[in-house]
N, C-alpha and C positions, 0 to 999 in steps of 0.2 A: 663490240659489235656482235660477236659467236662465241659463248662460254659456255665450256663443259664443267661439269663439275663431278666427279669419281660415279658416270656413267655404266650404266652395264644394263646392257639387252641380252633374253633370250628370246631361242625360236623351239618349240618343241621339245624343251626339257635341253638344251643343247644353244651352250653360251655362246652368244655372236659377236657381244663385243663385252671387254671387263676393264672397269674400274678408269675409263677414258675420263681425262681433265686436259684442257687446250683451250687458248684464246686467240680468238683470228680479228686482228684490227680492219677498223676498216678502213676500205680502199686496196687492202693486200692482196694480193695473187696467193693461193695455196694451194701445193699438189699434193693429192694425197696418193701414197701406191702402196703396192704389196700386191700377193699372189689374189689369185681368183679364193672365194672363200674367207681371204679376211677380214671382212665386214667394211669394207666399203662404201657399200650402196647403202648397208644397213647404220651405219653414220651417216650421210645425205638424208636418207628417210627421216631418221630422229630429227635433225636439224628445220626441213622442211615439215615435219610436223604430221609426217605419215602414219608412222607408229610411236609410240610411248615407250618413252623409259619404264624398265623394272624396278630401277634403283638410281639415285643420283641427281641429279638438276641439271636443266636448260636454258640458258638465259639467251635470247635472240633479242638485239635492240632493247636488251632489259627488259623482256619479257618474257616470261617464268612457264616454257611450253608443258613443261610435266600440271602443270596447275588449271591451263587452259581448259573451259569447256569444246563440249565438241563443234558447237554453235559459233564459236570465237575461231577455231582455224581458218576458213575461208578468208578473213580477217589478218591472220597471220602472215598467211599467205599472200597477200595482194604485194609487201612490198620483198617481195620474192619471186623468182624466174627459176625454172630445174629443165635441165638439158638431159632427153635420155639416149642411150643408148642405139633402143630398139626405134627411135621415132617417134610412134602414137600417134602419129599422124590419121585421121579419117580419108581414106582410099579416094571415098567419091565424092568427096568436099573438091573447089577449089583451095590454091594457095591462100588467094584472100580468108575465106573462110575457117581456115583450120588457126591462119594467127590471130583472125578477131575473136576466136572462139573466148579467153579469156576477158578479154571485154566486154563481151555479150553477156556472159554470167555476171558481172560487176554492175548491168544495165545503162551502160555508157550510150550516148545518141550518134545515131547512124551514121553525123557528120564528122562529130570526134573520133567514131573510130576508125572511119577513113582514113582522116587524118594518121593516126596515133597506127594506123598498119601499113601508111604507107611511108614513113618513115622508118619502122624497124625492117621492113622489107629493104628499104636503100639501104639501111648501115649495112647490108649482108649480101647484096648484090643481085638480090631477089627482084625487085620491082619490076621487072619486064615478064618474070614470069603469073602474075599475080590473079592471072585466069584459068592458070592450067590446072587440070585435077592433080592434087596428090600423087595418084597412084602413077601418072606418068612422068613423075622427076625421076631423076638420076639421084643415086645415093649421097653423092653429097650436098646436090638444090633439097634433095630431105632433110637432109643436117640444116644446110643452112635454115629452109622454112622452120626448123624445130628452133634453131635459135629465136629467130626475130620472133614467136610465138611466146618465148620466156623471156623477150628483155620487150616485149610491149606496152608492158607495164611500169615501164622504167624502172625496173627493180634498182634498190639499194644492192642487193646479194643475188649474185647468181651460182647454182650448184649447178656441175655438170657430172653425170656419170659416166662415163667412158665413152666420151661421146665422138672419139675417130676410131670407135673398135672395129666398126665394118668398112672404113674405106682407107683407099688405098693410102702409099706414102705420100704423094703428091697434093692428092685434098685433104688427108691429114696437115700439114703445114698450114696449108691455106684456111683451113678452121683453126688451127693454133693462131696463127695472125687476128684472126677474129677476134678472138677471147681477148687477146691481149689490147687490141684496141678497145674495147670491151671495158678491159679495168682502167686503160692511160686515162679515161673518161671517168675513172671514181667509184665504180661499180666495184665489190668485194667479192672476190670469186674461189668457190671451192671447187676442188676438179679432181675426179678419182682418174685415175691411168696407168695404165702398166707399159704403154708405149714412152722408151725413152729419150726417144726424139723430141716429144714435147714435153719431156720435161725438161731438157735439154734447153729447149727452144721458148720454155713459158719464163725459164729463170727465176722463179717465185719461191716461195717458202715450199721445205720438202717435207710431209710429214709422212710416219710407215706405218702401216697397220700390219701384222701378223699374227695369226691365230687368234685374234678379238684385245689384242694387246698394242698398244698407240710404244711404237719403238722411242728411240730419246729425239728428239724435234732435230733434224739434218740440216738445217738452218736453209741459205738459197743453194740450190744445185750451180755447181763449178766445172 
């Protein structure tokens, strides 16, 4: 499903990730952790096809992202979902809105994306709110509109990046819950966190990143 192969990114003369090799099967739950700075996010990005390798191969779905033109991402991307951190949400969108927004670029018809948003909206508990703008959810109705926005597209793979950084312990869980319904469905999921209640609580493959170096694979957290 996700092969590295002896990986390495830099950012400004200043190595972020060195010499990563890993293979994530599909349907598996993986958490990846380590301190802020160990190139976390910057493995998600590679993977989703944000930035390029310097050195090394990518093979997603068996398909070769360091070789990709730039024209072929968007492409790449369709059977992929990335959960961020920060939201990205559009403020003065409705909820509907901001999860069709993937669809709308894909040029899908008005009726199927109804359909197809009001369904990711249910698996997340969202659907009652699907009029509201953005900007007046609660931090975790934003998580959740950020999720059903990346699994709209029924992704194969969902990446999340630290994606209970900003709320509390309580809707943390209850977005762990998520995720993991998420994969019991088939979905392959990469998850950066340094919270260790969900990793605790996701029970998935551990893997460690520190200082741009992938530690020896910790098998399922115990």
């Amino acid at each position: 499903m996700i092969q590295l192969f002896h990986v390495t990114k830099y950012f400004e003369g200043r190595i972020a990730l060195t010499d990563i090799s890993l293979r994530i099967e599909k349907g598996e739950c993986v958490l990846l952790t380590g301190p802020s700075g160990a190139g976390k996010t910057t493995l998600l990005k590679l993977i989703f096809g944000s930035v390029p390798p310097d050195d090394g191969q990518i093979l997603v779905q068996n398909r070769n992202i360091a070789r990709l033109r730039r024209s072929d991402i968007p492409y790449h991307r369709r059977t992929m979902g990335f959960v961020l951190q920060d939201f990205k949400l559009l403020p003065h969108r409705t909820v509907f809105e901001n999860v069709a927004l993937p669809l709308i670029i894909r040029g899908l018809s008005i009726f199927e994306s109804r359909r197809k948003v009001a369904e990711a909206l249910r698996a997340v508990g969202m659907d009652h709110k699907q009029t509201a703008r953005a900007s007046v959810l609660s931090a975790g109705e934003q998580q959740r509109a950020c999720i059903a926005r990346a699994i709209v597209n029924t992704p194969i793979i969902l990446l999340a990046d630290e994606p209970t950084g900003n709320l509390d312990p309580q809707l943390t869980m209850e977005i762990a819950d998520l995720f993991k319904s998420i994969n019991a469905k088939g979905t392959t999921i990469l998850m950066a966190t340094h919270n260790r209640q969900v990793v605790e609580h996701m029970n998935g493959r551990l893997l460690r990143l520190d200082c741009g170096h992938l530690m020896a694979d910790q098998g399922v957290y115990a």
